[in-house]
C-alpha positions in Angstrom: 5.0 -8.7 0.0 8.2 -10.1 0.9 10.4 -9.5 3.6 13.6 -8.0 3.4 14.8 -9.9 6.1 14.6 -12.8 4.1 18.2 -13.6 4.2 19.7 -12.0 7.6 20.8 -15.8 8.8 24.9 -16.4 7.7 25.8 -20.0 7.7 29.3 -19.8 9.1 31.2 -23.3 8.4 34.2 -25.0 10.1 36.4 -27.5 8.3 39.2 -29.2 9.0 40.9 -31.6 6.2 43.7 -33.6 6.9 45.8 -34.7 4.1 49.1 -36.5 3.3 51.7 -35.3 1.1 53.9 -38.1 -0.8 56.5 -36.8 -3.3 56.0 -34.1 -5.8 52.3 -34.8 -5.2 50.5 -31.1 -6.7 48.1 -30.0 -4.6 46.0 -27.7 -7.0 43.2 -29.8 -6.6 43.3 -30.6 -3.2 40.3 -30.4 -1.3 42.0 -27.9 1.1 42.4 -25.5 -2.0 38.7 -26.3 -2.7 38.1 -24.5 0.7 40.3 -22.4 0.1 38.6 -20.8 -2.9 35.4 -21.1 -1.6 36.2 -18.5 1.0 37.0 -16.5 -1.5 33.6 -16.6 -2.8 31.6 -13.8 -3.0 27.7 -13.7 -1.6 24.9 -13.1 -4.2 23.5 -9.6 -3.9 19.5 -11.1 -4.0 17.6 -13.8 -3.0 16.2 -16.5 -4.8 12.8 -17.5 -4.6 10.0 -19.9 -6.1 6.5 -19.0 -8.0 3.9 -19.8 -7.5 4.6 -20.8 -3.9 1.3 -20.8 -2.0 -1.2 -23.8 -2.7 0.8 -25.3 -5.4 -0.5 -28.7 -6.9 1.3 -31.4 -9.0 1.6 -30.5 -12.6 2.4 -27.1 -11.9 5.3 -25.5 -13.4 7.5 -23.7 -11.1 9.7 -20.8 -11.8 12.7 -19.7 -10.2 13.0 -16.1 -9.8 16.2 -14.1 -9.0 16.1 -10.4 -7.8 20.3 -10.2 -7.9 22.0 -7.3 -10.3 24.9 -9.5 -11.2 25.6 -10.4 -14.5 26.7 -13.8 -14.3 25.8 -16.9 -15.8 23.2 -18.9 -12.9 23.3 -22.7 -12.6 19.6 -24.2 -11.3 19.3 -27.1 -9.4 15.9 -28.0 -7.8 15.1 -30.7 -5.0 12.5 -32.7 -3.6 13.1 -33.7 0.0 16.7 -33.0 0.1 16.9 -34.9 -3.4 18.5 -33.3 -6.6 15.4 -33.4 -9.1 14.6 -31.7 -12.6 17.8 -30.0 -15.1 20.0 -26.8 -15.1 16.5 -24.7 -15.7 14.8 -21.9 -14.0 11.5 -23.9 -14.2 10.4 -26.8 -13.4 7.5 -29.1 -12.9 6.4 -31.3 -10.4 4.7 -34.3 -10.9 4.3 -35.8 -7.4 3.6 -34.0 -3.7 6.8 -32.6 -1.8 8.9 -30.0 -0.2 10.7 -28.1 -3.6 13.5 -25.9 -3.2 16.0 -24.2 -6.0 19.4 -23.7 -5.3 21.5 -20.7 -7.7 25.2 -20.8 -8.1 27.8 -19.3 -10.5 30.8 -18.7 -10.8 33.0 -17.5 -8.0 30.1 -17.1 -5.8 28.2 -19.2 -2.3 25.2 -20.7 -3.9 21.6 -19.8 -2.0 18.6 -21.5 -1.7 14.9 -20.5 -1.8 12.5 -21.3 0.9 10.7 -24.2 0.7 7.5 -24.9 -1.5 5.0 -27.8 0.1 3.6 -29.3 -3.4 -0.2 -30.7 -2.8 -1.9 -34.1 -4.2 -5.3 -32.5 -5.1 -6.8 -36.0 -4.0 -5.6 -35.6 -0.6 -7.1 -33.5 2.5 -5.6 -30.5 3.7 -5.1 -30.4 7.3 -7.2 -27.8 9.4 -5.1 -26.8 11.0 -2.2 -23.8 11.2 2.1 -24.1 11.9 3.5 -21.6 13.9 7.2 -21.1 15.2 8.2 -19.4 18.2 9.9 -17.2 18.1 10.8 -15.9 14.8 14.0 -14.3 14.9 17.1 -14.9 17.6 20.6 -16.2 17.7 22.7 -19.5 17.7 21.2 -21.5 20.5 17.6 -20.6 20.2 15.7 -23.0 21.2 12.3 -23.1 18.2 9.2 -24.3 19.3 6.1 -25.4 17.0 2.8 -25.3 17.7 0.0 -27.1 15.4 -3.6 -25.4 16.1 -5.2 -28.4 14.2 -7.0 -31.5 15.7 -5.1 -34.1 13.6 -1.8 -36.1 15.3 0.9 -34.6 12.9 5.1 -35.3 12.7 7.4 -32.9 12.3 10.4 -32.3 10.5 12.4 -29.1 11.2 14.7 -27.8 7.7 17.3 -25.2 8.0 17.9 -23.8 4.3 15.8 -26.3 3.4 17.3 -29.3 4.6 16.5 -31.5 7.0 17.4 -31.6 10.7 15.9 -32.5 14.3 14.0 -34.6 14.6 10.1 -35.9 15.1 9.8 -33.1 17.6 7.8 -29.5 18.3 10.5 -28.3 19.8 15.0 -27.7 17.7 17.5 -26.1 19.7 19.5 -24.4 16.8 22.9 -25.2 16.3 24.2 -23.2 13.1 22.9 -19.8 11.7 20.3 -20.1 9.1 16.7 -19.9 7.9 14.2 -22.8 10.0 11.0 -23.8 9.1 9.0 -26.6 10.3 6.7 -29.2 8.3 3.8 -31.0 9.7 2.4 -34.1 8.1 -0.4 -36.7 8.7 -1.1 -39.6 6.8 -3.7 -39.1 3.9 -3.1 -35.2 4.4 -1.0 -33.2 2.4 2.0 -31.5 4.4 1.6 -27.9 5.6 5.3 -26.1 6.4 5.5 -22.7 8.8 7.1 -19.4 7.9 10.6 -19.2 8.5 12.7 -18.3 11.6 16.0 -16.5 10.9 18.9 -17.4 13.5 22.1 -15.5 12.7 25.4 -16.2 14.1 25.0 -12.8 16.9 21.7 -11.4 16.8 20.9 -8.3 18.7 17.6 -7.3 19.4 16.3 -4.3 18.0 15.8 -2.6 21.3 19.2 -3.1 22.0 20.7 -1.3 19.4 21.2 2.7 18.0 17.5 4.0 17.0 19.2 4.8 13.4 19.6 1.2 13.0 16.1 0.4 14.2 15.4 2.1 10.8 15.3 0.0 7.1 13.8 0.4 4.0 12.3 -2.2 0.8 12.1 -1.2 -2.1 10.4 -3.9 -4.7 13.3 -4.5 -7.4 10.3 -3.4 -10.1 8.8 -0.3 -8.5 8.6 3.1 -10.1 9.9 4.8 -6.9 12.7 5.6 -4.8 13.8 5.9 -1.5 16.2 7.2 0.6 16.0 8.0 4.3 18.4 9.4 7.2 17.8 9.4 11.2 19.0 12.3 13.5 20.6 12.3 16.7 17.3 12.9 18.1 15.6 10.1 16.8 13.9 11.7 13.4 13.8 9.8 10.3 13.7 12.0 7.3 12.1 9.7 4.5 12.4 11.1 1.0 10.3 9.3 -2.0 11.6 9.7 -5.2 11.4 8.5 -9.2 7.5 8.2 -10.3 5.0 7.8 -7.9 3.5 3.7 -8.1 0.1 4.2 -6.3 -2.5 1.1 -6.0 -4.6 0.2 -9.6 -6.6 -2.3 -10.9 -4.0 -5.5 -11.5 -1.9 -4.4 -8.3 -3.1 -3.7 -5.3 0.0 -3.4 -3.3 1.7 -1.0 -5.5 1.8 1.9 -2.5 3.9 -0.8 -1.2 6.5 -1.2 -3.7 8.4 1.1 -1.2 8.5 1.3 1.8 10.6 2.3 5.2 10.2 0.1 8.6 11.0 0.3 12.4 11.7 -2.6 13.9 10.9 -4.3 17.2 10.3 -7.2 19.2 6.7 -8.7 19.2 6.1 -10.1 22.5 2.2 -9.4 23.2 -0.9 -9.8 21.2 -1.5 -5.9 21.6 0.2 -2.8 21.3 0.4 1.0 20.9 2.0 3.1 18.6 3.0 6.5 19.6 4.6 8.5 17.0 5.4 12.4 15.5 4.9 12.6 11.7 4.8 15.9 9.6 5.5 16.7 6.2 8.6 19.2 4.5 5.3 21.0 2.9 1.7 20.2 1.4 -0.1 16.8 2.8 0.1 13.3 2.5 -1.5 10.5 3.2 0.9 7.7 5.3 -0.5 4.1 5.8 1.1 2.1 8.6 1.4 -2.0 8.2 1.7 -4.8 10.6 1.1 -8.1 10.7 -2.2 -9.9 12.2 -1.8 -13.6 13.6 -3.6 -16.1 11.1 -2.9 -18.4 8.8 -1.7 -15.9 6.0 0.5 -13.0 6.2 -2.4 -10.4 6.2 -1.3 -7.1 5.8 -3.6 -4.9 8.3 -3.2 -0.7 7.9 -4.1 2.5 9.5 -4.1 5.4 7.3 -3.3 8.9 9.0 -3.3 12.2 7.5 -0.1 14.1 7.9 0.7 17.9 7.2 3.7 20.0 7.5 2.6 20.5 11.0 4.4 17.9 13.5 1.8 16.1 15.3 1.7 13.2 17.6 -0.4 10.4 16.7 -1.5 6.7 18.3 -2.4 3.6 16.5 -3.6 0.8 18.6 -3.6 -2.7 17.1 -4.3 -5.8 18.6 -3.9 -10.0 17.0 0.0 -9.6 16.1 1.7 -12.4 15.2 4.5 -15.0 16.7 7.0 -13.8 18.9 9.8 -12.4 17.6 11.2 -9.1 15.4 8.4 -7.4 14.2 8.8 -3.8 12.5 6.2 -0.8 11.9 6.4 -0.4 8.0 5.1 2.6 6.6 4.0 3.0 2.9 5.7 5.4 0.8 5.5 4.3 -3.1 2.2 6.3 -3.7 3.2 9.7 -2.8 6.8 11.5 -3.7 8.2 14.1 -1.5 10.1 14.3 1.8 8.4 13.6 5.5 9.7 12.4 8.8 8.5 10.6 11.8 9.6 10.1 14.9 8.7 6.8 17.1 8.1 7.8 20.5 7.2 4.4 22.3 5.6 1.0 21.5 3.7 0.1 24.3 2.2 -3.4 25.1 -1.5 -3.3 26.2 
């Protein structure tokens, strides 16, 4: 299950071209034009990512996949370490152990790039141990720190939109808005990289802003369901599920979560407590809340609670959350259609 906040970070860039103007000379394809039209790009509507993109070895083809709506012709260029590698193709195979990326452009648009994919030599170790940054999520100036929970001596090379920066350190004061990861690497190991830290240009912590905008919703770009949502002056999220209901089955397991609405929040403790009002507009339904548990995976941990059209207050306490950082309660719609509404009353750290 991805996160929607996979793209929050905006690069914001600065230029300043000097140029000298002899005769008649015509400027159409000056480099200041260039810049120019490039601000008068549009953004992509998606994100781009890789798959497979968890314990990939060589020899494996690669497939760049686009969740966009535009109907535009996309240019593919994939790298290996910062280097341009492969054709203009949406897959691609590599044949020797790396960081991969895919880059999308078209027409009249700002290109994007995918996270980064660590490639494995199946002849080399893996190292025992986990990548973590600290904290996830924060503004210009941030300063990231890694921590390595294995035993062997590791580098580090920090990437922002997959490229490189810093240097052989645990710790990258951020400079520019963007998506950071951080790989580790030992010789005869192959390289493990961390899940990525968004820095945007002025980021405001969720408890800092309106409870309405506290409130998001995903819904997967293939799902069978709807959603829509609204939050009152008093704090209650009407969540409406629509289209055909997309419950769990044999080949997907996570189809409940095709759709889904979140509250966010900042993680700073390993435990917490979850005080909320649900009810439903009529009948029953079961409502599964998600969060995330720290290991080396993004397991998915829920509590199930059943609801009725009788508002009740409820607690969930949950313990072993991740990183610091924004964190969000997500609550599973895609199974059952119909309208409900809850209403977070506090998040308490224990």
């Amino acid at each position: 299950m991805k996160n929607t906040s996979k793209f929050i970070g905006i690069i914001v860039l600065a230029a300043v071209i000097g140029f000298t103007m002899t005769g008649c000379q015509d400027t159409t394809n000056s480099d200041e034009n260039k810049n120019e039209n490039k601000d008068e790009n549009k953004d992509f509507n998606g994100y781009v990512d890789i798959n497979p993109y968890m314990d990939v070895n060589i020899n494996t083809e690669l497939t760049a996949v686009y969740n966009g709506t535009e109907t535009v012709t996309l240019t593919y260029q994939w790298k290996k370490d910062d280097g341009n590698v492969g054709t203009n193709s949406k897959t691609f195979t590599p044949r020797q152990a790396g960081s991969y990326t895919i880059t999308i452009s078209a027409a009249g648009y700002n290109s994007i790039t995918s996270r980064v994919v660590i490639i494995n030599d199946p002849e080399l170790s893996s190292l025992n141990g986990i990548i973590r940054i600290t904290p996830g999520i924060g503004g210009i100036g941030t300063k990231l720190t890694a921590e390595y929970s294995g035993t062997e001596t590791v580098k580090y090379q920090w990437k922002k939109n997959g490229v490189n920066v810093g240097t052989n350190s645990p710790e990258y004061t951020t400079t520019e808005a963007g998506d950071y990861n951080v790989i580790v690497s030992a010789e005869g190991y192959n390289n493990k990289i961390s899940f990525t830290a968004f820095i945007t240009a002025s980021y405001i912590p969720p408890e800092d802003k309106p409870v309405a905008d506290r409130w998001w919703k995903w819904i997967d770009p293939g799902s069978t369901a709807t959603l829509d949502y609204s939050v009152a002056d008093d704090g209650v999220c009407t969540i409406t599920v629509g289209g055909t209901a997309q419950p769990n089955d044999e080949t997907d397991n996570w189809g409940s979560w095709k759709a889904m609405a979140g509250y966010a929040y900042t993680n700073k403790a390993k435990s917490y407590e979850y005080t909320f009002e649900a009810w439903t507009q009529s009948g029953s339904r079961e409502l599964h809340f998600g969060y995330y548990e720290d290991n080396d995976e993004d397991i998915h941990l829920t509590e199930t609670r059943s609801i009725t059209s009788t508002r009740t207050l409820y607690t969930i306490s949950v313990s072993a959350l991740p990183r610091s950082g924004e964190n969000a309660i997500r609550l599973q719609c895609a199974d059952q259609t119909g309208t409900f509404y809850v209403k977070i009353v506090s998040i308490t750290e224990r």
